[in-house]
C-alpha positions as CSV (number, residue, x, y, z in Angstrom):
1,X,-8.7,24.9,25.6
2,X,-10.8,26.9,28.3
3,X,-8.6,27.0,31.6
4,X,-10.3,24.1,33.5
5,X,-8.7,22.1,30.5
6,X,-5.3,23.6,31.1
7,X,-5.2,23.1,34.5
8,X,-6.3,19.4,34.4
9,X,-3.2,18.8,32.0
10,X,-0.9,20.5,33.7
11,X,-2.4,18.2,36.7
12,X,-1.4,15.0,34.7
13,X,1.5,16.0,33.6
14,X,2.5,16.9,37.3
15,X,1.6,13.1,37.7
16,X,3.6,12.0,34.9
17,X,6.7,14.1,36.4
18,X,6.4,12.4,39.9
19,X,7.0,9.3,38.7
20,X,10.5,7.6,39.4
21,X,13.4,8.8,37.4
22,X,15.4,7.1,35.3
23,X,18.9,7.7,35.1
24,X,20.0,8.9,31.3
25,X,22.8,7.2,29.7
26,X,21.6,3.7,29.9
27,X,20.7,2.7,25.9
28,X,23.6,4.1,23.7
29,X,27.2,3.2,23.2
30,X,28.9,5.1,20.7
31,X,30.2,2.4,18.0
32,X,33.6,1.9,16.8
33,X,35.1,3.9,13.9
34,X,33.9,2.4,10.4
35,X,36.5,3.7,7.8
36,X,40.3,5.0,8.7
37,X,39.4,8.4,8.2
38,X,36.8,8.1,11.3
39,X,39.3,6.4,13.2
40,X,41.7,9.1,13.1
41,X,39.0,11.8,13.8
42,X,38.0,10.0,17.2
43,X,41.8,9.9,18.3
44,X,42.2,13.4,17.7
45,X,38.9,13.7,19.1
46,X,39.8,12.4,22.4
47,X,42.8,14.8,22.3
48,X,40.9,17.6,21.9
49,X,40.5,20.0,24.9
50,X,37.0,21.0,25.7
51,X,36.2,24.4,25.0
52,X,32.8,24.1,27.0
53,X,33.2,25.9,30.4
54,X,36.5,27.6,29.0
55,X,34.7,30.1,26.8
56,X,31.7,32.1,27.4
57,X,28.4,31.2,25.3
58,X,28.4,33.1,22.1
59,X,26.1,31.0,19.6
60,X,22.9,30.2,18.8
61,X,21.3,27.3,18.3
62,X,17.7,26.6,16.5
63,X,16.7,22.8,15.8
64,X,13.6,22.7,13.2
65,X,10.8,20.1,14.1
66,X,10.4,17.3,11.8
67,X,8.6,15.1,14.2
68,X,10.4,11.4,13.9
69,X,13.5,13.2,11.9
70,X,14.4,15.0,15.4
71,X,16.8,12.2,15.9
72,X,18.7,14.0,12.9
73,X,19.6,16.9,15.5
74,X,19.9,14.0,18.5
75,X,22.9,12.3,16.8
76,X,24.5,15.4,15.4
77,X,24.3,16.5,18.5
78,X,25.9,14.3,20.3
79,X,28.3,13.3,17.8
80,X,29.6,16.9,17.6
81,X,29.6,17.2,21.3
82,X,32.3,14.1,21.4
83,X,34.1,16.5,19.1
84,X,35.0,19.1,22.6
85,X,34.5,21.7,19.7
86,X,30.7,21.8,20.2
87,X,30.2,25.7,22.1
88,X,28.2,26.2,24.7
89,X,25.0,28.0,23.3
90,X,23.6,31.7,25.2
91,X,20.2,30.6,22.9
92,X,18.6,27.4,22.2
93,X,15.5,27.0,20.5
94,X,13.0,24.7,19.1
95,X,10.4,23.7,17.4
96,X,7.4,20.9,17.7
97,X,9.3,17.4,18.5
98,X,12.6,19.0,18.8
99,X,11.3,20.9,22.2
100,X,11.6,17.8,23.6
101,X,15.8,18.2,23.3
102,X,16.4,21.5,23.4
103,X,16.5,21.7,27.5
104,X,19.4,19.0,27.3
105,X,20.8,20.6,24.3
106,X,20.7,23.8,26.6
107,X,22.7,22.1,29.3
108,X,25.6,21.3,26.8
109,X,27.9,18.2,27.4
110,X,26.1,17.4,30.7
111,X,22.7,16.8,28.7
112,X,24.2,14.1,26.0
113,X,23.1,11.5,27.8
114,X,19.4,12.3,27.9
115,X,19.9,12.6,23.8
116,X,20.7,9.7,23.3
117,X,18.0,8.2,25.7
118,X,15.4,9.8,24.3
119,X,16.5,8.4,20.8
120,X,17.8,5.0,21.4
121,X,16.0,3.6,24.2
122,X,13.0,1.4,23.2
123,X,9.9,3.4,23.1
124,X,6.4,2.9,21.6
125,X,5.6,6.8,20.4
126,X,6.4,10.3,20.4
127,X,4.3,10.5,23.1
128,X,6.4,7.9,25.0
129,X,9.3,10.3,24.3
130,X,7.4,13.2,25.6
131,X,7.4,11.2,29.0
132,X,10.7,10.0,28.8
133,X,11.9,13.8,28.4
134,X,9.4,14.8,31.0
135,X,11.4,12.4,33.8
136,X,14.8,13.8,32.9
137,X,13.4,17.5,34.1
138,X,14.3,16.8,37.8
139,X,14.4,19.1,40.2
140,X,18.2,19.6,39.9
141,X,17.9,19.7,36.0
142,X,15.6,22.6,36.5
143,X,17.3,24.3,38.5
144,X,20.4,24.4,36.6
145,X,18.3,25.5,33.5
146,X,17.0,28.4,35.6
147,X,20.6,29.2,36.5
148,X,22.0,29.2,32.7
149,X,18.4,31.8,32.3
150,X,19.7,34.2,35.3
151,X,22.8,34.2,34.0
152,X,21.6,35.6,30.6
153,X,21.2,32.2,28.4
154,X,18.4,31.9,26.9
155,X,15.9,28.5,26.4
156,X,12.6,29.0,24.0
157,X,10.2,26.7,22.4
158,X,7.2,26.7,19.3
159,X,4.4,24.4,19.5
160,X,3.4,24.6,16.1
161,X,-0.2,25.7,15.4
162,X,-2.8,23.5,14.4
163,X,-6.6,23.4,13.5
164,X,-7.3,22.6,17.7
165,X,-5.1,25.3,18.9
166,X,-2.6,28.3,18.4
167,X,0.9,28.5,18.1
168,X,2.6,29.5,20.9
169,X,6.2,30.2,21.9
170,X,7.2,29.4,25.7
171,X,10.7,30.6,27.5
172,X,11.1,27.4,29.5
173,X,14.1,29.3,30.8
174,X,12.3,31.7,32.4
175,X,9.8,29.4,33.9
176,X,12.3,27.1,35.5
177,X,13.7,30.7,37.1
178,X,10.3,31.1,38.0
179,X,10.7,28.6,40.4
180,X,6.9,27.9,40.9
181,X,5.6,25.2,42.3
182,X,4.1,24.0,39.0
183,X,6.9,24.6,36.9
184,X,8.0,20.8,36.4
185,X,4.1,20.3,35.2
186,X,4.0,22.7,33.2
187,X,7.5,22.1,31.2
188,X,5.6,18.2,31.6
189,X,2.8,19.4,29.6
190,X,4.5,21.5,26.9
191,X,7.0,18.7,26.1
192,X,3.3,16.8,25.7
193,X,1.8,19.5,23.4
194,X,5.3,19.4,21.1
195,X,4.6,15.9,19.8
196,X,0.5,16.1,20.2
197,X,-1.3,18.6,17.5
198,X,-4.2,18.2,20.0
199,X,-2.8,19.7,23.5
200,X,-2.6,23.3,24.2
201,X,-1.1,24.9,26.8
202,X,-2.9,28.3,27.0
203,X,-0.5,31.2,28.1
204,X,-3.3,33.1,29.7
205,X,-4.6,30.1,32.1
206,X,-1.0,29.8,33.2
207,X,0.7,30.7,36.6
208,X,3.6,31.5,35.2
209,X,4.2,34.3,32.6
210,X,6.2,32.6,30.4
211,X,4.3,31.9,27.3
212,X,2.2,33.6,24.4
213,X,0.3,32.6,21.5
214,X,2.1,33.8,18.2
215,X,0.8,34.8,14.6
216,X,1.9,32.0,12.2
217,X,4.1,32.5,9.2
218,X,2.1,32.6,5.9
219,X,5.5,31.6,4.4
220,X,5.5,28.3,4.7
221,X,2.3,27.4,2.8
222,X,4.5,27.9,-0.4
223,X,6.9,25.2,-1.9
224,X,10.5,24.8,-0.9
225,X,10.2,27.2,2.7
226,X,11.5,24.2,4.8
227,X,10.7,23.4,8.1
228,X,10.4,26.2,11.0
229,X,12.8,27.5,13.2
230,X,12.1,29.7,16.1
231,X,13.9,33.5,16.4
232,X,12.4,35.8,18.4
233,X,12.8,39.7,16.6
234,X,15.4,40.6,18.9
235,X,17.6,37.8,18.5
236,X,17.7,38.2,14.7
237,X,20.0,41.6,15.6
238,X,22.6,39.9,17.7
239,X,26.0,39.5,15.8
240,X,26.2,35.5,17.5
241,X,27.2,32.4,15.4
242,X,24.1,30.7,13.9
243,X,24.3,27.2,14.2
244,X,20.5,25.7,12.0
245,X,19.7,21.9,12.6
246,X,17.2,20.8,9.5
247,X,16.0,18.0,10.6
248,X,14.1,17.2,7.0
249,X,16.1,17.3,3.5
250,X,16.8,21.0,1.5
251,X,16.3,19.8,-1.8
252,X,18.2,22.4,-3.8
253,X,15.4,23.1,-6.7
254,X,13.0,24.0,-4.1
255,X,15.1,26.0,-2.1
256,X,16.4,28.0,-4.9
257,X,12.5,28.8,-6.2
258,X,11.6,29.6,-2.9
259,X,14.5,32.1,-2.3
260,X,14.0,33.6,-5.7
261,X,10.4,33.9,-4.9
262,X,10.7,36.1,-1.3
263,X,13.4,38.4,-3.3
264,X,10.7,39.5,-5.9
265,X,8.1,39.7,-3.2
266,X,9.7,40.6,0.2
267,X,7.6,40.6,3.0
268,X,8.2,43.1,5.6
269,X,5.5,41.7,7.8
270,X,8.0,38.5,8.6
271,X,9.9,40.9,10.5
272,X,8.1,40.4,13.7
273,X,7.2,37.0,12.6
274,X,8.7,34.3,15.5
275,X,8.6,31.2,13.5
276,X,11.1,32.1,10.0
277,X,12.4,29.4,7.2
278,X,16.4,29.3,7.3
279,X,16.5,31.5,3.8
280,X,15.4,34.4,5.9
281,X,17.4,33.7,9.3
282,X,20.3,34.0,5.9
283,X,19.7,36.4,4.7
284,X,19.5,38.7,8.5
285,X,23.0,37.0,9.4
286,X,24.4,38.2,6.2
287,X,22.9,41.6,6.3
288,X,24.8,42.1,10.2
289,X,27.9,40.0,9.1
290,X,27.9,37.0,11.7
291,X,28.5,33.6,10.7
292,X,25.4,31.2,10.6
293,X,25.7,27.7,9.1
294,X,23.3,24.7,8.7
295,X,22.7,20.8,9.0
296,X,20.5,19.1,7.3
297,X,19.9,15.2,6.0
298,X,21.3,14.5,2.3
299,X,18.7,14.0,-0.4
300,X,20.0,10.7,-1.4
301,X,20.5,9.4,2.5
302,X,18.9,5.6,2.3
303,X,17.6,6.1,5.4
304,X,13.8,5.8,5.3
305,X,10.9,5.3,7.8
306,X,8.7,2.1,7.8
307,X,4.8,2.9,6.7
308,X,3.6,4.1,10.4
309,X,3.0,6.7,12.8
310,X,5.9,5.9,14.8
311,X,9.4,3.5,13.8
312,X,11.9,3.3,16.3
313,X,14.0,1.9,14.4
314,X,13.9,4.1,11.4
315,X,15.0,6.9,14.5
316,X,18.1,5.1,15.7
317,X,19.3,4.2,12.2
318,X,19.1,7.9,11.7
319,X,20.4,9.0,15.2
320,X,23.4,6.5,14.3
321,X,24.2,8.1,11.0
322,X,23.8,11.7,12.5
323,X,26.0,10.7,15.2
324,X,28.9,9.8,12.8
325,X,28.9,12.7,10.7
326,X,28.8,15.1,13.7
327,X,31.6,13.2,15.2
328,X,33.8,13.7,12.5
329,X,32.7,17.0,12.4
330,X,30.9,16.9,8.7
331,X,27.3,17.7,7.8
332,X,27.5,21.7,8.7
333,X,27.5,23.7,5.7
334,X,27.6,27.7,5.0
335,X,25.0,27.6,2.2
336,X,21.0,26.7,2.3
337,X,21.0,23.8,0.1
338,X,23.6,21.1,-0.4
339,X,24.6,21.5,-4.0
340,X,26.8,18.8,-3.7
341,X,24.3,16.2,-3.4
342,X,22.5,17.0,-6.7
C-alpha cells in the first residue's frame, strides 16, 4: 500500500475510534462450578490474595494467532486471572487475531472485561471484533498502556504476511507513549490489519516510528511447526518465565517430526528471525534455564466450528471451556505436546 493508502486507513479507522464507547463487561457472567472439584477451586480461588500490583512484572507472555481459536487464549485468560495467581506480564505479544487482546492482556486484571467482550458479545465477524477492540482503546486506556511502556513493560504485535502485504511487527507500547495525535487511529488500523490479510499498515508512511516490516520464517512451511509467536532477538536472552498460549491443537506426531527435523538441520538464520514456532522459543529457555510453559487446545476437545468464515458460537463455546480450565488453573503444561491426550 503506497502512503496515500495508509493514510486514508488510518483516516477511517480514526472514524471508527470516535465513535461512542461501550463500556466492557456487559456480555459475560462467569457460570457456576460444574463438578466438586471446580467448586472447591473457585472457593479457594476467592481466597486467594492477588499477587498483581504486589510483585513486579517478571513474565512473558506470547499468544499465537489462530484467527477464530483466539477465544482459546480469551477464556484462559480470564479464567486464570480469577485465579489472583495470573502475574502481571513486563512483555505481551501477539500475533494476527490475537493482537486484538493483547493490549487488555497487557493491562492485567483491569483488562478482563474487554476479553470477555470481545468474545462473548454478539458479533457478526472478525472484523466486528476488530472494532469492538478498536472502542475499548480510549484515551485513558492508552494512556495507561503508554505508562506500563515508560515504565519498561513492553506491548508488540505481528500482522502476519500475506500475498497483498509484508509482515510487520508494531510496538503499540511505544506508540501509545508516543502520544501523537494519531495514535488511537493508528492502533484502530492495526487491530484492522490483524484480522484482514488485505490491510497494511506501512511502517515507513507512518508518523510514528513504531513499526517495521519483518522477514518471514521459512519454518513454518514444513509440517508440525505450529502456529507463530512473536519474540523479538533480544527478548529470547532474558532469564523471564515463558508463559505460550497455542491457540490451535499440538498434535504430538507432528510436533515430535518437526523437532527431530530442526535438530538434524538447525538453522542459524532463525536467530534473528521475529516470528519462531514454540519448539524453538524451548529450546532458547532451556539453553538460559528459565521456566517457559504452554497452553494449548486438546486433540480430542469436541469443540468444533460450524462450516463458515465466522461462528460466534463456536467462539463462546470455546471461550467457556478455556475459561474453566484456566480457572482451575489446568491446561499449562512444561512440554510442547500433550502426550497425555494421545
Amino acid at each position: 500500500m503506497r502512503q496515500s493508502a495508509a493514510i486514508a486507513l488510518v483516516a477511517l479507522a480514526s472514524l471508527a475510534f470516535g465513535t461512542d464507547h461501550t463500556r466492557a463487561g456487559q456480555c459475560w457472567t462467569a457460570p457456576q462450578p460444574r463438578t466438586v472439584e471446580e467448586a472447591l477451586l473457585v472457593a479457594q480461588n476467592k481466597q486467594a490474595a492477588r499477587r498483581i500490583s504486589a510483585e513486579r512484572p517478571s513474565a512473558m507472555l506470547a499468544l499465537s494467532d489462530g484467527r477464530l481459536k483466539a477465544a482459546y487464549s480469551a477464556g484462559l485468560l480470564v479464567g486464570w486471572g480469577e485465579t489472583g495467581r495470573r502475574p502481571e506480564f513486563a512483555v505481551v505479544t501477539a500475533v494476527g487475531t490475537s493482537a486484538l487482546l493483547a493490549p487488555f492482556a497487557f493491562l492485567g486484571h483491569d483488562g478482563d472485561a474487554a476479553l470477555e467482550d470481545l468474545i462473548t458479545c454478539d458479533v457478526a465477524s472478525l472484523q466486528d471484533m476488530a472494532d469492538r477492540a478498536a472502542s475499548y482503546m480510549t484515551p485513558n486506556t492508552i494512556e495507561r498502556i503508554a505508562q506500563r511502556h515508560e515504565a519498561g513493560a513492553r506491548l508488540l504485535v505481528a500482522i502476519p504476511g500475506s500475498a497483498a502485504r509484508r509482515e510487520t511487527v508494531w510496538d503499540i507500547g511505544a506508540i501509545a507513549a508516543s502520544r501523537h495525535r494519531e495514535a488511537h487511529a493508528l492502533i484502530a488500523a492495526i487491530l484492522t490489519a490483524s484480522v484482514d490479510l488485505i490491510s497494511f499498515v506501512d511502517p515507513e508512511a507512518m508518523p510514528v516510528s513504531a513499526g517495521q516490516s519483518v522477514v518471514r520464517n521459512p519454518a513454518f512451511r514444513r509440517a508440525g511447526a505450529g502456529e507463530a509467536f512473536l519474540a523479538a532477538p533480544a527478548f529470547r536472552t532474558s532469564p523471564i518465565a515463558t508463559y505460550l498460549i497455542h491457540n490451535g491443537v499440538l498434535f504430538a506426531d507432528e510436533g515430535e517430526a518437526f523437532a527431530a527435523e530442526l535438530a538434524l538441520k538447525p538453522n542459524p538464520a532463525h536467530s534473528d528471525m521475529w516470528l519462531l514456532p514454540a519448539y524453538e522459543l524451548f529450546s532458547a529457555s532451556q539453553l538460559k534455564g528459565a521456566r517457559i510453559v504452554i497452553a494449548s487446545p486438546r486433540a480430542n476437545l469436541n469443540i468444533q466450528p460450524a462450516q463458515s468464515v465466522f461462528d460466534a458460537t463456536y467462539m463462546r463455546a470455546l471461550f467457556l471451556y478455556a475459561f474453566r480450565q484456566g480457572r482451575m488453573g489446568k491446561e499449562w503444561r512444561s512440554t510442547l505436546v500433550d502426550t497425555a491426550s494421545r
